[in-house]
N, C-alpha and C positions, 0 to 999 in steps of 0.2 A: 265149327267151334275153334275157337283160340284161345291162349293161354298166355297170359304176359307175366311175366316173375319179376318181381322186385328182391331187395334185399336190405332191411332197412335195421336203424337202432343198434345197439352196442352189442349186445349179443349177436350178429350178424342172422336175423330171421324172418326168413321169407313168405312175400306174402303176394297174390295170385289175382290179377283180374283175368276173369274169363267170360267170352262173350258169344255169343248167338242169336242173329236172327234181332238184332237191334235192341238184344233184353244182354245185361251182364252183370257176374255178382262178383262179391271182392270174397276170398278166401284169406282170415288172417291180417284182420291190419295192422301190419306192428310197426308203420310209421310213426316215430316218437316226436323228433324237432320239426320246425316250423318248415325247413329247406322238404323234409320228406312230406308232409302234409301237402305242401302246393305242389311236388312231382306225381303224389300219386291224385291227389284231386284233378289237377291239369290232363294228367292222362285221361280219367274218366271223361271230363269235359269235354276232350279233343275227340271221343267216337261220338257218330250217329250212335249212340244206344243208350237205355234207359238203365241206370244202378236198381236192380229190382231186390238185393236182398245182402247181406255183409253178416258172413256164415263165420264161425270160430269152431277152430277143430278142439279145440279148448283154454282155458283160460289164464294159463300162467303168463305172466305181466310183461313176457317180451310177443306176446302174442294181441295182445290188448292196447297195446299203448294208441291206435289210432282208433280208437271205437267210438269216444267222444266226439273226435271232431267229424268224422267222417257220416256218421248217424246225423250230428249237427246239420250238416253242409249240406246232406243230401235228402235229409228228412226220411229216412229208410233206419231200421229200426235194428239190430244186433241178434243174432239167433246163436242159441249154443246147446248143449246138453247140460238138464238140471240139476247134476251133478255138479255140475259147473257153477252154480249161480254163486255160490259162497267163495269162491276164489274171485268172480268179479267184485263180489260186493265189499271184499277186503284187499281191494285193487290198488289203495295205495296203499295199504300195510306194505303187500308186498315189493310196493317201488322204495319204500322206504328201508325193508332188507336188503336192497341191492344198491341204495342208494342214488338212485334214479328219479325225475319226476314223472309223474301221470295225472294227468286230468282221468276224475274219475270214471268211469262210462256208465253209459244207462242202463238200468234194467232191462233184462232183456225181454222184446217183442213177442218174441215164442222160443219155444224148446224142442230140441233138436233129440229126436227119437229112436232110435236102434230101427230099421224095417218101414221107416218114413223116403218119402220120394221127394229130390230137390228138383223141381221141375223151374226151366226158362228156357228162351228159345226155343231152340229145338233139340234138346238137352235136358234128359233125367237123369237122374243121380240116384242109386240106392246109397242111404247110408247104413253105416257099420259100427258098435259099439265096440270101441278097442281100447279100455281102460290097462290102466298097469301104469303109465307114465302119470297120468291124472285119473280121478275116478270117472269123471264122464269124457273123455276120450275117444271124441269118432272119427269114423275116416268118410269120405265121399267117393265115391266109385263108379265112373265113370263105364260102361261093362261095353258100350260101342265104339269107344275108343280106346279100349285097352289102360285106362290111366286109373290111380287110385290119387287122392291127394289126403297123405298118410298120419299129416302132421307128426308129432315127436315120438312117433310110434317104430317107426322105421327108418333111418338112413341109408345111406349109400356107407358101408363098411361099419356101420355101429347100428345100434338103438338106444330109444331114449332114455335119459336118467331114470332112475325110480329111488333116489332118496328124498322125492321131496314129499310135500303133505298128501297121505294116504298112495304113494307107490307106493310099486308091489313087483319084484321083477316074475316070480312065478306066473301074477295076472299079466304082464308085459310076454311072457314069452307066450303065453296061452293065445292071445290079442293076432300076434303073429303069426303062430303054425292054426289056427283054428279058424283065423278071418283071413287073415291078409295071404298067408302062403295059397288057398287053394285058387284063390282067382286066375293063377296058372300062370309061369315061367315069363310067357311075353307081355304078360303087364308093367307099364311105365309107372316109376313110381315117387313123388311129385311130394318132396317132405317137407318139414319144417325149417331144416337146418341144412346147407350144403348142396351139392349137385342128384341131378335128376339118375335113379338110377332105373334097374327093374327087378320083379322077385326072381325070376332065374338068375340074375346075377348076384345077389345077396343069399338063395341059397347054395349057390358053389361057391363063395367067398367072404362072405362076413364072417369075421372068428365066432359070434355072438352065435348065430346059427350052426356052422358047420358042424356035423357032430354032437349038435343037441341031441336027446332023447323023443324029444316029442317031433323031430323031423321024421 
């Protein structure tokens, strides 16, 4: 398996093709302008491998911006948590609070389920329901290769907002010590914003954690 990171759009937010076995899916397209649409479509292009699925770890509008064209392009259809659907489906409300544009994206294909398997390649995924930054809020977890890919759940030295519609930091810190912390210290951990970190290192030094109660 491989993992290519992009970083696209005004908010600086990263988004993930990963590949195996001639099957790969995109994590997060938050390609917005035209230059990031033909780097990330060109990259798909450029592998022997088939785009079999374009996964959202959830739906806030710097995560979404390329969902339209890339579902368009590729004819593969958008999967998220149905939590999530009413954030896409008011997709451009929200580029219009940030004053941003977005083409709107499609309803999604299917729903992405807390204890569901993302299977490609040669490559499963348990997912994980880690609400608190959004209400449907999952993570993918990768458990043979040690990686989670956490979306705005976790950072390297922070976690994600929770003042936006329906956060919750107490559900956000729960998310954390109750999913993401037990998968154990040497797990990589592959977010939405910023560099790659892992949970042994966010729990001896993110301020957010260190010192918590529920650590």
């Amino acid at each position: 398996m491989t993992v290519t990171p992009f970083t696209f759009n005004p908010f600086s937010t990263n988004c993930y093709i990963i590949e195996s076995a001639g099957e790969l899916v995109v994590v997060d397209p938050s390609n917005q302008n035209e230059t990031e649409h033909q780097t990330l479509i060109s990259e798909i292009e450029s592998r022997n491998a088939v785009l079999k699925r374009i996964l959202l770890t959830h739906a806030h509008i710097d995560h979404i911006f390329g969902c339209a064209r890339l579902s368009q392009h590729f004819d593969v259809g958008i999967e998220v948590h149905a939590s999530e659907r009413i954030l896409l489906q008011r997709g451009e409300t929200q580029a219009a609070m940030f004053g941003v544009e977005l083409e709107a994206p499609p309803e999604p294909a299917a729903f992405i389920e807390a204890g569901d398997s993302i299977a490609f390649g040669d490559v499963e995924w348990d997912v994980l329901h880690t609400p608190g930054h959004s209400p449907g809020s999952v993570s993918f977890v990768d458990r043979k290769e040690r990686l989670v890919f956490s979306g705005d759940v976790l950072f390297a030295g922070s976690i994600g907002r929770t003042d936006l519609w329906q956060g919750s930091l107490p559900t956000l810190m729960r998310s954390i010590f109750e999913q993401l912390v037990p998968l154990g210290d040497e797990f990589r951990v592959l977010s939405g914003h910023g560099p790659e970190t892992t949970i042994g290192r966010e729990r001896e030094s993110n301020p957010f954690l260190v010192g918590h109660g529920l650590l």
